[in-house]
C-alpha positions, 0 to 999 in steps of 0.5 A, spaced: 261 014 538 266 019 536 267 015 530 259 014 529 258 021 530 264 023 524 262 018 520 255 021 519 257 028 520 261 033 516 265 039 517 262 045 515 254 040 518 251 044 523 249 040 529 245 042 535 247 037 541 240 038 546 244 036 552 248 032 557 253 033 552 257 028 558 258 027 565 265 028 566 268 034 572 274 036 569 274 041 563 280 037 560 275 031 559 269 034 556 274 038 551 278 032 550 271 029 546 268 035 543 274 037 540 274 030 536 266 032 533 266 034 526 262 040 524 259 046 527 256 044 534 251 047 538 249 046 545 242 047 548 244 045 556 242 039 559 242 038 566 248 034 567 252 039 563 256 045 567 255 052 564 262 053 566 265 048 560 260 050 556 262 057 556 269 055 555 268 051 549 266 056 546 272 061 547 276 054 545 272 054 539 270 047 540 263 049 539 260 055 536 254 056 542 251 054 547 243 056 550 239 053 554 233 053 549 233 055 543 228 057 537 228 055 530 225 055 524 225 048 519 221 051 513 215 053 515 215 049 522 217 052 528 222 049 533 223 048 540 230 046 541 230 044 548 233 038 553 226 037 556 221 034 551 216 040 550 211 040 545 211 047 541 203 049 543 206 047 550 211 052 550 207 058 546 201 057 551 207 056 557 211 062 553 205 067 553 203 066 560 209 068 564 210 075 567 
């Protein structure tokens, strides 16, 4: 899969990840892959994904972010980066009716 992943993706590409990056327990695990992956990787967390690793990806420099969502903007077209499937009307509709 690493080499699937390097063969389509470049250094400087920006790749979000949306989640359950891996199910390993040791840090040195999860690091042992991600630091193999091309480009500039952003996490959005999945529920298998520990906040602690995702954390010190970051300090390594393995990964430039991680959220729990994420929103963006493709053109015009506003996107939900999210682990769970939600469409965007769902989300501003849920969005808007949290106090």
């Amino acid at each position: 899969m690493i080499d699937l992943w390097n063969t389509e993706v470049s250094a400087g590409d920006v790749v979000y990840h949306l989640g359950d990056f891996s199910f390993f327990k040791k840090y040195e695990d999860v690091a042992g892959v991600a630091c193999q992956l091309k480009g500039n990787k952003i996490f959005i967390k999945g529920n298998h994904d520990r906040r602690e690793h995702l954390d010190q990806l970051v300090k390594d420099d393995l990964i430039v972010a991680w959220y729990d969502y994420k929103e963006i903007k493709l053109g015009d077209t506003s996107v939900v980066l999210f682990h769970f499937p939600i469409s965007y009307r769902d989300w501003e509709t849920d969005r808007k009716s949290v106090v």
